[in-house]
PyMOL Python script that loads the backbone (N, CA, C, O; Angstrom):
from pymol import cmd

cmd.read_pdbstr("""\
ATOM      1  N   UNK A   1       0.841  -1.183   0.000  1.00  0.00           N
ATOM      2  CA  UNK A   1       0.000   0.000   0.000  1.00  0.00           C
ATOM      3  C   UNK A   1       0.886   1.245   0.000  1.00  0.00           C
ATOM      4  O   UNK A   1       2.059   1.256   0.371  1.00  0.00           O
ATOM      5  N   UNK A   2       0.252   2.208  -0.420  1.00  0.00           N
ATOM      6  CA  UNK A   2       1.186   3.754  -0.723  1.00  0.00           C
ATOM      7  C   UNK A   2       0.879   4.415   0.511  1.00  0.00           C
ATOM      8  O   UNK A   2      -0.068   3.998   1.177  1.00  0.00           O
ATOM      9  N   UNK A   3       1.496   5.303   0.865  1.00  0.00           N
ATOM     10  CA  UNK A   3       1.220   6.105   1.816  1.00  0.00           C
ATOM     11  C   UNK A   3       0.363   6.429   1.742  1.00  0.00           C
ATOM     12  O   UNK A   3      -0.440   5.910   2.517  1.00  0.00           O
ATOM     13  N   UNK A   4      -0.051   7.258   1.016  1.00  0.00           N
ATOM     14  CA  UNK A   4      -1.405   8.070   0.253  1.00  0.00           C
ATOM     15  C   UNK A   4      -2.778   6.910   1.028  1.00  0.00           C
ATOM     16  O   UNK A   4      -3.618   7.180   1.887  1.00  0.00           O
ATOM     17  N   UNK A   5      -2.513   5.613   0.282  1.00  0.00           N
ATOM     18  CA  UNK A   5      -4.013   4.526   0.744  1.00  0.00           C
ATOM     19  C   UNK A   5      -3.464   4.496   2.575  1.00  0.00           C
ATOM     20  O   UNK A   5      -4.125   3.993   3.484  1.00  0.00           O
ATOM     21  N   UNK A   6      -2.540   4.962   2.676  1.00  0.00           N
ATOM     22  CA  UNK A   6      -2.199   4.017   4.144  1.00  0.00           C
ATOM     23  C   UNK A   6      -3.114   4.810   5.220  1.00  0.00           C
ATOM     24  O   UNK A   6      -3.890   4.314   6.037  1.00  0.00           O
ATOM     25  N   UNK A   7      -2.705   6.664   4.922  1.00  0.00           N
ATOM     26  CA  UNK A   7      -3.164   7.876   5.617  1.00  0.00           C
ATOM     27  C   UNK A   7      -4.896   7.357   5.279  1.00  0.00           C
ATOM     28  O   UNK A   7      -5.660   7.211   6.233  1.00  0.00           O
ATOM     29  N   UNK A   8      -5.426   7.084   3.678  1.00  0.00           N
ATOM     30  CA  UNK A   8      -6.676   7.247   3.767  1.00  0.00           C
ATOM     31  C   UNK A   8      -7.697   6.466   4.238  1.00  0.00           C
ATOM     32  O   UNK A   8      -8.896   6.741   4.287  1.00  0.00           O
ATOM     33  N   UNK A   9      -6.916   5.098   4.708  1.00  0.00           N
ATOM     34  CA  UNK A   9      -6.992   3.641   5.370  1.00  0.00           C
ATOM     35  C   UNK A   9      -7.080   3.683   6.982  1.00  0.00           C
ATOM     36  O   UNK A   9      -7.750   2.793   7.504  1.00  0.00           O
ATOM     37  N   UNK A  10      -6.405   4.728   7.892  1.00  0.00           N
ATOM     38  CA  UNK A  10      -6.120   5.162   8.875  1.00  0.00           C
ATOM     39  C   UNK A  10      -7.438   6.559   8.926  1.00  0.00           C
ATOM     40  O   UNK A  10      -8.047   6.546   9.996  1.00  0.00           O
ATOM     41  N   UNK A  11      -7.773   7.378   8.205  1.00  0.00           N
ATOM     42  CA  UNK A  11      -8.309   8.144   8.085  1.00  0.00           C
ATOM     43  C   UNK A  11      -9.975   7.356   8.624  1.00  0.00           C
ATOM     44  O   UNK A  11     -10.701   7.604   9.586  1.00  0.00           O
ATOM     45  N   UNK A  12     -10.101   6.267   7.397  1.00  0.00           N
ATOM     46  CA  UNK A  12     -11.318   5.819   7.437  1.00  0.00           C
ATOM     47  C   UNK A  12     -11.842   5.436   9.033  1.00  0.00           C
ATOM     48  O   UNK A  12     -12.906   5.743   9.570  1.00  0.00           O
ATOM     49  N   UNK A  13     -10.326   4.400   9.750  1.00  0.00           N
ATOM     50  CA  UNK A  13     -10.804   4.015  10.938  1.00  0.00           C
ATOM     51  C   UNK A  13     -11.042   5.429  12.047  1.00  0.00           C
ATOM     52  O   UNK A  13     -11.830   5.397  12.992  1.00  0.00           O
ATOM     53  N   UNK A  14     -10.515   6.163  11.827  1.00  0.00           N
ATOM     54  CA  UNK A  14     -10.933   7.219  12.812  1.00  0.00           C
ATOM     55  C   UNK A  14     -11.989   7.716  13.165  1.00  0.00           C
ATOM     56  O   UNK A  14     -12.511   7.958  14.253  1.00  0.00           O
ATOM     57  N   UNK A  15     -12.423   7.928  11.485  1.00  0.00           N
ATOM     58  CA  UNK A  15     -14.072   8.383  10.648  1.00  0.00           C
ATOM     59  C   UNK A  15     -15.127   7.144  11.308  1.00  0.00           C
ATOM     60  O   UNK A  15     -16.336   7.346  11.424  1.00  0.00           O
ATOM     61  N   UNK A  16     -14.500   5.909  11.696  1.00  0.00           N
ATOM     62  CA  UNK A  16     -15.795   4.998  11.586  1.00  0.00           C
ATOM     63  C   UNK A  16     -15.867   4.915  13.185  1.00  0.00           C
ATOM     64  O   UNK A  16     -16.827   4.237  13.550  1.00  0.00           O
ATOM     65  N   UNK A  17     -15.006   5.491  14.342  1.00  0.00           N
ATOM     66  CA  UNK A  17     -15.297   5.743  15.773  1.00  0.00           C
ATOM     67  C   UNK A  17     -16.435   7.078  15.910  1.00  0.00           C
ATOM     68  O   UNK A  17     -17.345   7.125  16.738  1.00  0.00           O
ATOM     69  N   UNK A  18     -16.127   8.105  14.897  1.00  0.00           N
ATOM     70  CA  UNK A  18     -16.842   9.044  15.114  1.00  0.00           C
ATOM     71  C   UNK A  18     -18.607   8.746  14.706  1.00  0.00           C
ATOM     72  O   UNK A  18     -19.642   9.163  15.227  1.00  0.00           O
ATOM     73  N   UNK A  19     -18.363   7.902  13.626  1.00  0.00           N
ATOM     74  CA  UNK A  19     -19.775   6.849  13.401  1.00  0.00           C
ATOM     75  C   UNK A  19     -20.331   6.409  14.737  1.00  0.00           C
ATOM     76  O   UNK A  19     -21.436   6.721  15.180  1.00  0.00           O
ATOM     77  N   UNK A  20     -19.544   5.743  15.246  1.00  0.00           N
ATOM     78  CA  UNK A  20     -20.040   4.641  16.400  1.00  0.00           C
ATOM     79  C   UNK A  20     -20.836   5.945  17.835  1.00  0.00           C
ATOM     80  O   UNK A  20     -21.875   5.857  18.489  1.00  0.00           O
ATOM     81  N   UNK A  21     -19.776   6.980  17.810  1.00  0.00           N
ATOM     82  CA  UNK A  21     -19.954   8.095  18.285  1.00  0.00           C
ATOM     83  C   UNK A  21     -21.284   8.943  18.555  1.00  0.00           C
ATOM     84  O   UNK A  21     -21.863   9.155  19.620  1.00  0.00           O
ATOM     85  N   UNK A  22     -21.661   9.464  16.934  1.00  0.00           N
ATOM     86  CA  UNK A  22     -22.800   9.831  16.914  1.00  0.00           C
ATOM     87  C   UNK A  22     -23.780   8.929  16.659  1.00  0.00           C
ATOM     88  O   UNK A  22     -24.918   9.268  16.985  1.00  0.00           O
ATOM     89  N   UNK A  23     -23.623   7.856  16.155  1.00  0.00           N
ATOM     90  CA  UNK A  23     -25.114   6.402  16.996  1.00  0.00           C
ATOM     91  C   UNK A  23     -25.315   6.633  18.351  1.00  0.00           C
ATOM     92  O   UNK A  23     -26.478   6.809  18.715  1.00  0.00           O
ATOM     93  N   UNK A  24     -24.543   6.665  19.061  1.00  0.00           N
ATOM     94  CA  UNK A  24     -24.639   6.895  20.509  1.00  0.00           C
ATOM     95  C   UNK A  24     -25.208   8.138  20.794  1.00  0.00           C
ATOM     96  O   UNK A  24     -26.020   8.096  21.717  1.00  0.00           O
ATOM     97  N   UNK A  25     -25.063   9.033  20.375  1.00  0.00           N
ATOM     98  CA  UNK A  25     -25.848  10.745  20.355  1.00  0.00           C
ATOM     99  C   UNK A  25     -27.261  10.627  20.024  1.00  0.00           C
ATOM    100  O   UNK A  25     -28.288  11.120  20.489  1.00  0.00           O
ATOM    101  N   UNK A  26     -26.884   9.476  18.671  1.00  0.00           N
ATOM    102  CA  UNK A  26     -28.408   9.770  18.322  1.00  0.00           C
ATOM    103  C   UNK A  26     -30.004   8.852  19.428  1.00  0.00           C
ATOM    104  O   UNK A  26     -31.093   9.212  19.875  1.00  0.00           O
ATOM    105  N   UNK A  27     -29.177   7.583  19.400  1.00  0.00           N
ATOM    106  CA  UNK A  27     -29.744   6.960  21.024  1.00  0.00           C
ATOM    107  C   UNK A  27     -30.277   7.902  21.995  1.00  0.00           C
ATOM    108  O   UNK A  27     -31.437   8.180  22.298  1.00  0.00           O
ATOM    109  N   UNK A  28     -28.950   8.404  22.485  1.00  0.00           N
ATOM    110  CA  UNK A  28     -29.524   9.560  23.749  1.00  0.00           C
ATOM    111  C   UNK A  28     -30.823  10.288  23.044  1.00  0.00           C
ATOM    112  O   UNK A  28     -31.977  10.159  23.452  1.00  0.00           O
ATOM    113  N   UNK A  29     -30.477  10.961  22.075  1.00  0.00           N
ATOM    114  CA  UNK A  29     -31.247  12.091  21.857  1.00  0.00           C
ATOM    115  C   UNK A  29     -32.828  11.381  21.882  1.00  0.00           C
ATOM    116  O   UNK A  29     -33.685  11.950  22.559  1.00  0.00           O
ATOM    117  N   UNK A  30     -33.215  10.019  21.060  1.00  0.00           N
ATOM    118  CA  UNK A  30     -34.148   9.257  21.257  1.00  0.00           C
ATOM    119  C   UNK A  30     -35.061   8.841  22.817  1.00  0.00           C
ATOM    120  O   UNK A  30     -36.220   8.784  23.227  1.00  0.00           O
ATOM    121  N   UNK A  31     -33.812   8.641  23.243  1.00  0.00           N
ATOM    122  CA  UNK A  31     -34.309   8.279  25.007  1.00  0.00           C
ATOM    123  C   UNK A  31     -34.597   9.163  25.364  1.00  0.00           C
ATOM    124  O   UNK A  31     -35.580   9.166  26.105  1.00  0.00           O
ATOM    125  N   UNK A  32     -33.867  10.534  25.032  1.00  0.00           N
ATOM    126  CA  UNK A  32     -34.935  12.156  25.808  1.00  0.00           C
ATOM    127  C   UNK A  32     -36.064  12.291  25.686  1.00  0.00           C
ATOM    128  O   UNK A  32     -36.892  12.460  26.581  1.00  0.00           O
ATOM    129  N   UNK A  33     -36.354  12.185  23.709  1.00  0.00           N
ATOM    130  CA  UNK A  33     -37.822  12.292  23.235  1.00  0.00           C
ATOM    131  C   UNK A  33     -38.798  11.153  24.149  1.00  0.00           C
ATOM    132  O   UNK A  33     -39.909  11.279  24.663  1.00  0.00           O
ATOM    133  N   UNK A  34     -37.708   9.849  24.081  1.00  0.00           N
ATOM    134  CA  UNK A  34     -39.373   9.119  24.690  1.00  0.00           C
ATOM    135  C   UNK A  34     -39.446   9.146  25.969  1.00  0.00           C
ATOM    136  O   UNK A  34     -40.260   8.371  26.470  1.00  0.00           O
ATOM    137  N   UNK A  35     -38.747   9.906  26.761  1.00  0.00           N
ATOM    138  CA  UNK A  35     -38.743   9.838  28.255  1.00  0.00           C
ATOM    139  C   UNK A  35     -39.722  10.842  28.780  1.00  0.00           C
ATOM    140  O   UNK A  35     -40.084  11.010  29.944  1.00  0.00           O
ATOM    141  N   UNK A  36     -40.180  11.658  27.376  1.00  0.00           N
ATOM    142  CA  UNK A  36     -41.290  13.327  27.956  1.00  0.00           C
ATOM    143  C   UNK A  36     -42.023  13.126  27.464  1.00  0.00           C
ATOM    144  O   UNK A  36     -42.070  12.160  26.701  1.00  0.00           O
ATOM    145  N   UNK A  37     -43.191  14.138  27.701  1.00  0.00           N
ATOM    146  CA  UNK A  37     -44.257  14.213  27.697  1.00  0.00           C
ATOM    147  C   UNK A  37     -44.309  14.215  25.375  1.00  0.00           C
ATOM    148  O   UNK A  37     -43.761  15.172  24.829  1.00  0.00           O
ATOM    149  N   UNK A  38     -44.862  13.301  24.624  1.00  0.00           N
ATOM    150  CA  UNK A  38     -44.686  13.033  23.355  1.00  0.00           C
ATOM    151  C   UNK A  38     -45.047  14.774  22.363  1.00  0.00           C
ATOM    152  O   UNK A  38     -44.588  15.141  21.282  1.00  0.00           O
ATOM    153  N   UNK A  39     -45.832  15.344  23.122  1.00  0.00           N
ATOM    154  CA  UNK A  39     -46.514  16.705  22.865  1.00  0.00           C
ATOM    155  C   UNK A  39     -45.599  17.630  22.729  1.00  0.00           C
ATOM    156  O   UNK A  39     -45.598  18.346  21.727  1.00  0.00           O
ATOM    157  N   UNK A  40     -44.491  17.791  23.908  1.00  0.00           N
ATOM    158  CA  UNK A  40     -43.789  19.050  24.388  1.00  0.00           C
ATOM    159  C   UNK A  40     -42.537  18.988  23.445  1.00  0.00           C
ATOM    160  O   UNK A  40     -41.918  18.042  22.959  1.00  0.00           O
ATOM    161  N   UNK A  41     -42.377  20.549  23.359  1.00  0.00           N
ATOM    162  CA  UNK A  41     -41.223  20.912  22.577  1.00  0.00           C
ATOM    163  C   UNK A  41     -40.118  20.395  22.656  1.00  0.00           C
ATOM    164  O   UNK A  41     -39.359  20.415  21.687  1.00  0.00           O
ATOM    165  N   UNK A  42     -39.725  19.723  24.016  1.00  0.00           N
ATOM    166  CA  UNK A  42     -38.321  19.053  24.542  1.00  0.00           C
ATOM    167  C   UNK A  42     -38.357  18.061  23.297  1.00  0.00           C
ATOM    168  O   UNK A  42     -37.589  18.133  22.338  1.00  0.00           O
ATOM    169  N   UNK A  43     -39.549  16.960  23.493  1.00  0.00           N
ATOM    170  CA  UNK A  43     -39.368  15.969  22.754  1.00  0.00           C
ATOM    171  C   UNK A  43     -39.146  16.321  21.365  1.00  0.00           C
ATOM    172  O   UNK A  43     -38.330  15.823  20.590  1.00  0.00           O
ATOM    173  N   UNK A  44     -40.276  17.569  21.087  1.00  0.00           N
ATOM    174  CA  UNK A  44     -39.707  17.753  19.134  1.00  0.00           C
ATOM    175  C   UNK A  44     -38.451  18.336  18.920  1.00  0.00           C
ATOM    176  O   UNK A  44     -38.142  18.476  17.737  1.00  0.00           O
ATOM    177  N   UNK A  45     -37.594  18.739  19.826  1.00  0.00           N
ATOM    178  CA  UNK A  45     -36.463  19.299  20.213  1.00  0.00           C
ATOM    179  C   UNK A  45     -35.370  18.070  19.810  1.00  0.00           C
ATOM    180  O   UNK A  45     -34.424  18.154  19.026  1.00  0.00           O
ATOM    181  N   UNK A  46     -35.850  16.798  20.672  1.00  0.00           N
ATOM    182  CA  UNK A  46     -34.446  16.016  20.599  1.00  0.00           C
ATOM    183  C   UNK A  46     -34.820  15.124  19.330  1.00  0.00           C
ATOM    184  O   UNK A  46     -33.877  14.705  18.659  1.00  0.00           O
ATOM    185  N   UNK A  47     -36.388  14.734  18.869  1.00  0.00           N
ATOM    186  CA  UNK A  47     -36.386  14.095  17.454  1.00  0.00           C
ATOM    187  C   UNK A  47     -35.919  14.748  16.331  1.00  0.00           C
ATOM    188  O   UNK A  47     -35.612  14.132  15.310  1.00  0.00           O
ATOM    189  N   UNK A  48     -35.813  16.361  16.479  1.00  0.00           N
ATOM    190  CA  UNK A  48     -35.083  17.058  15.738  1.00  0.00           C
ATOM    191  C   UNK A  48     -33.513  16.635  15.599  1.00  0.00           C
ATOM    192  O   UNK A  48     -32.823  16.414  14.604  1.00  0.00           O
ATOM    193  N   UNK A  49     -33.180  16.608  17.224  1.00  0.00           N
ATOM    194  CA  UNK A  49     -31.777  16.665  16.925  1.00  0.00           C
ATOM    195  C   UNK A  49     -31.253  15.105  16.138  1.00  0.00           C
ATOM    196  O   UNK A  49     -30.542  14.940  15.147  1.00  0.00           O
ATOM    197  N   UNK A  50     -31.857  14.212  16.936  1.00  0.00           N
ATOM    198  CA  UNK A  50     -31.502  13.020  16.368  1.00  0.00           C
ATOM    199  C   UNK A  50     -31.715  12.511  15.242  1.00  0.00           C
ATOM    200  O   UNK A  50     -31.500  11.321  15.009  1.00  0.00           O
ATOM    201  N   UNK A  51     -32.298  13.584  14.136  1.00  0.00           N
ATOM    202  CA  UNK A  51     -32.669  13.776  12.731  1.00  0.00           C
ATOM    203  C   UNK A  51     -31.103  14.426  12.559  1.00  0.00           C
ATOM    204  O   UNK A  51     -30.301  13.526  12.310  1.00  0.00           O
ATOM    205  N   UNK A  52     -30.737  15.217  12.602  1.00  0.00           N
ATOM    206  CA  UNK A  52     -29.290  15.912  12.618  1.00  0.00           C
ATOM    207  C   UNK A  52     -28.392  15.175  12.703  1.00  0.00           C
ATOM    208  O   UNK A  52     -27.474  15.244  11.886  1.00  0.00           O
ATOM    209  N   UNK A  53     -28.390  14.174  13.799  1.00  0.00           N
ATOM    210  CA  UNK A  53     -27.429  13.835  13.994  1.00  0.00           C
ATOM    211  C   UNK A  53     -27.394  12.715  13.084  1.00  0.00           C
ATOM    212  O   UNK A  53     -26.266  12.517  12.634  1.00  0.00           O
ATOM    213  N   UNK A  54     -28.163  12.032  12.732  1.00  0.00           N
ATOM    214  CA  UNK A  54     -28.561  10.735  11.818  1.00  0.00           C
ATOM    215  C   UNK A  54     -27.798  11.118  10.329  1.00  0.00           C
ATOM    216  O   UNK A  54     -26.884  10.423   9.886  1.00  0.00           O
ATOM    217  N   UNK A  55     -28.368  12.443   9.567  1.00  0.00           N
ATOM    218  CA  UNK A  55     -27.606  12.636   8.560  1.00  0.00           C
ATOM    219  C   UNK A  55     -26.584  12.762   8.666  1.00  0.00           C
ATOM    220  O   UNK A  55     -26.025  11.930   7.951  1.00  0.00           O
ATOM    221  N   UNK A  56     -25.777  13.466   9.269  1.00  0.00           N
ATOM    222  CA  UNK A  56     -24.282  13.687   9.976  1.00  0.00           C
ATOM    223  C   UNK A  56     -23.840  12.233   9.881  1.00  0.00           C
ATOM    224  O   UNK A  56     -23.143  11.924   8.915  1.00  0.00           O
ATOM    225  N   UNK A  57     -24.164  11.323  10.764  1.00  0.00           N
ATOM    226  CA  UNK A  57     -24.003  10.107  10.480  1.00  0.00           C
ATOM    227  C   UNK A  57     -23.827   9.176   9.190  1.00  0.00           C
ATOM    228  O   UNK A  57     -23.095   8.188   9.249  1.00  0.00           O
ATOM    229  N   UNK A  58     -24.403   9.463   8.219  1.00  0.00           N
ATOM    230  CA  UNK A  58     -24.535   8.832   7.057  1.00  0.00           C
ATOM    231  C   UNK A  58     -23.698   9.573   5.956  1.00  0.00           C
ATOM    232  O   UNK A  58     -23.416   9.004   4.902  1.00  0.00           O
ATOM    233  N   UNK A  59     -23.285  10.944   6.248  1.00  0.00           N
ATOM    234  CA  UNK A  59     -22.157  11.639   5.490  1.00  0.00           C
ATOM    235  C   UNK A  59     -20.950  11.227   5.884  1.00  0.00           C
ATOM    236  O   UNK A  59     -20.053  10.985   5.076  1.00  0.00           O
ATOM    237  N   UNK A  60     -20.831  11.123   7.041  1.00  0.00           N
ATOM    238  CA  UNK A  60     -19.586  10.082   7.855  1.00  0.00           C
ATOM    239  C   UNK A  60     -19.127   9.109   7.254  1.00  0.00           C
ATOM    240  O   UNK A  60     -18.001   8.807   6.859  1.00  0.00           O
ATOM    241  N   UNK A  61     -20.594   8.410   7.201  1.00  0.00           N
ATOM    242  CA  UNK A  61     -20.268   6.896   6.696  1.00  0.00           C
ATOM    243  C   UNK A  61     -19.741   6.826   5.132  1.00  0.00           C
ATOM    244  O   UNK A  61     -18.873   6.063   4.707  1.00  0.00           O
ATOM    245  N   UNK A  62     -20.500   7.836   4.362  1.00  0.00           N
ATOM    246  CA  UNK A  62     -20.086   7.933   3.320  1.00  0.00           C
ATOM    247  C   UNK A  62     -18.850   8.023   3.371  1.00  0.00           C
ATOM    248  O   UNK A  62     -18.277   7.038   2.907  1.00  0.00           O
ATOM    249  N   UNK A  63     -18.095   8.956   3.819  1.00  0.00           N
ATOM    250  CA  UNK A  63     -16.532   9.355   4.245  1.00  0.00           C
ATOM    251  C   UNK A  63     -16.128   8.264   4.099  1.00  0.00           C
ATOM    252  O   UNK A  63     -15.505   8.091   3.051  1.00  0.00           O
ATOM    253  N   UNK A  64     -16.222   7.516   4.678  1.00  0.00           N
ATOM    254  CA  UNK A  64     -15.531   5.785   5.499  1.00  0.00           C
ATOM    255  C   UNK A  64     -15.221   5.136   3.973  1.00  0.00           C
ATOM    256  O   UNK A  64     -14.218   4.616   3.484  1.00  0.00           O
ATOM    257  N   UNK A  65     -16.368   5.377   3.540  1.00  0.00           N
ATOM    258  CA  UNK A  65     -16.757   3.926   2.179  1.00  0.00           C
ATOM    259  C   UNK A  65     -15.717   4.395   1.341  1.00  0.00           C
ATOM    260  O   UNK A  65     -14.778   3.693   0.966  1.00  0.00           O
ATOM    261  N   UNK A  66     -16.038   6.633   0.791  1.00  0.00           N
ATOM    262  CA  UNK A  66     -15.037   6.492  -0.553  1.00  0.00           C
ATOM    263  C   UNK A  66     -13.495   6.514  -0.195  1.00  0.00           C
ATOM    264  O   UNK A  66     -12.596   6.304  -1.009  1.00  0.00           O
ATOM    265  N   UNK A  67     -13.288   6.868   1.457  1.00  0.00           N
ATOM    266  CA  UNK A  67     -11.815   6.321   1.720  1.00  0.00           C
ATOM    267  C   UNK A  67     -11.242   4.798   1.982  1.00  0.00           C
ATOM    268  O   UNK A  67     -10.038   4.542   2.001  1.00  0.00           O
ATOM    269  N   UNK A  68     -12.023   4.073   2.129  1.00  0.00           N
ATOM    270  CA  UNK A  68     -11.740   3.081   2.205  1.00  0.00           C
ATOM    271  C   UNK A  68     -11.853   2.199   0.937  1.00  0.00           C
ATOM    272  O   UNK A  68     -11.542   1.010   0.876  1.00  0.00           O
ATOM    273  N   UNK A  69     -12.255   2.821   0.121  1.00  0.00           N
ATOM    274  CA  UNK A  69     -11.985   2.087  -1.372  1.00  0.00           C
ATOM    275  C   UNK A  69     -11.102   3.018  -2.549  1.00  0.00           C
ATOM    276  O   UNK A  69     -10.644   2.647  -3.630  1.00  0.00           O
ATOM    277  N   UNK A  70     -11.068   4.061  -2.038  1.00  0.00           N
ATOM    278  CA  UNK A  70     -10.259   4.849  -3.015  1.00  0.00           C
ATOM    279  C   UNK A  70      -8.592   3.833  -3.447  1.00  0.00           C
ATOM    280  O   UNK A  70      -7.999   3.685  -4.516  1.00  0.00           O
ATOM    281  N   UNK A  71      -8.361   3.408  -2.289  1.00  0.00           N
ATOM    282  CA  UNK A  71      -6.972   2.563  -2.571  1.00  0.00           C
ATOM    283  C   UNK A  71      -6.813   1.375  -3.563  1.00  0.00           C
ATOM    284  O   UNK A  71      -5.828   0.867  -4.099  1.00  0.00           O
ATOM    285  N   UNK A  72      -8.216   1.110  -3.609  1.00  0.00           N
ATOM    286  CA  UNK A  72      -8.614  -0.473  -4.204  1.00  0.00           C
ATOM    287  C   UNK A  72      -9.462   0.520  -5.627  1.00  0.00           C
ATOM    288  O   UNK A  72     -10.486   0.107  -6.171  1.00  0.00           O
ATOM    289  N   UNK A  73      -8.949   1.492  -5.913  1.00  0.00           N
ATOM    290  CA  UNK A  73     -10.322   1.922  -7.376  1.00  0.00           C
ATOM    291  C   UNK A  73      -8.872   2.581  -8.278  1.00  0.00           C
ATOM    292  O   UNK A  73      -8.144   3.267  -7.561  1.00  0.00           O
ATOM    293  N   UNK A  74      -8.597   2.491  -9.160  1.00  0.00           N
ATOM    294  CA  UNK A  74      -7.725   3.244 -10.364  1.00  0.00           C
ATOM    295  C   UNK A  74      -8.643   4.815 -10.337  1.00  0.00           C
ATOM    296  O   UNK A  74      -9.855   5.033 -10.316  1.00  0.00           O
ATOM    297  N   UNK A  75      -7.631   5.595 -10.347  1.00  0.00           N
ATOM    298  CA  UNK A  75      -8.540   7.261 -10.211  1.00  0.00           C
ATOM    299  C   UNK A  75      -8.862   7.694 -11.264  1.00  0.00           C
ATOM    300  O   UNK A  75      -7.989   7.942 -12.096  1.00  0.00           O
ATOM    301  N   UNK A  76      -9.894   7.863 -11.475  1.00  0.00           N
ATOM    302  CA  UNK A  76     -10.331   8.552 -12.697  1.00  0.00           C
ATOM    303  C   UNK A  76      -9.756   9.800 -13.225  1.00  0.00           C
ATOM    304  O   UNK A  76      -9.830  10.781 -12.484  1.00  0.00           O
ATOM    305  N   UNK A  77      -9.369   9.894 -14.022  1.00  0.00           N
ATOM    306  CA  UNK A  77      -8.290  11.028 -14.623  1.00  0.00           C
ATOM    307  C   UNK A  77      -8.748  12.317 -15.142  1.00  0.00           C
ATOM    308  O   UNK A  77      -8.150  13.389 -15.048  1.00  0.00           O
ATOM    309  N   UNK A  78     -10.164  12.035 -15.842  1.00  0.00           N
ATOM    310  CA  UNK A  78     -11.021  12.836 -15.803  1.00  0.00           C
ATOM    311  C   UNK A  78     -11.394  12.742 -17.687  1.00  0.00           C
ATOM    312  O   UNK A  78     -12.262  13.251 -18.395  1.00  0.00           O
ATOM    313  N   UNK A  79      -9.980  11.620 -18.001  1.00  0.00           N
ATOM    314  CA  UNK A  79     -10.159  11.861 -19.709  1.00  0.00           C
ATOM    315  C   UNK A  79     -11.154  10.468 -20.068  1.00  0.00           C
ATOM    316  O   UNK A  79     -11.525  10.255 -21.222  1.00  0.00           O
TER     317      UNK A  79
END
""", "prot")
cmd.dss("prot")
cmd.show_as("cartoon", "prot")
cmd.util.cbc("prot")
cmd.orient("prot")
């Protein structure tokens, strides 16, 4: 492997704690909503957030996937 895949190989695992990370955010934020009253702003407050945090999550993940295959793909050159 090249340096280049090694950094973006190392990159990915960092990217995929911060994954594991905000799953855990988004949990909490879930257990707030269902712990109140289903009506009150708190709760549309944290289903909000854990909407936030969910996409955040899945741009992450994206992160993970095109670094973790960029090493294994020939780069498109653009011609």
């Amino acid at each position: 492997m090249t340096a280049a895949a090694d950094a973006m190989a190392s990159m990915a695992d960092r990217l995929e704690g911060i994954v594991e990370e905000l799953t855990d955010m988004a949990i909490d934020a879930l257990r707030r909503a269902g712990s109140g009253d289903p009506d009150s702003a708190e709760t549309g407050e944290a289903l909000a957030m854990e909407r936030r945090i969910l996409r955040a999550r899945r741009a992450v993940e994206r992160a993970v996937v095109a670094l973790a295959t960029a090493g294994r793909e020939p780069l498109d050159d653009g011609a």
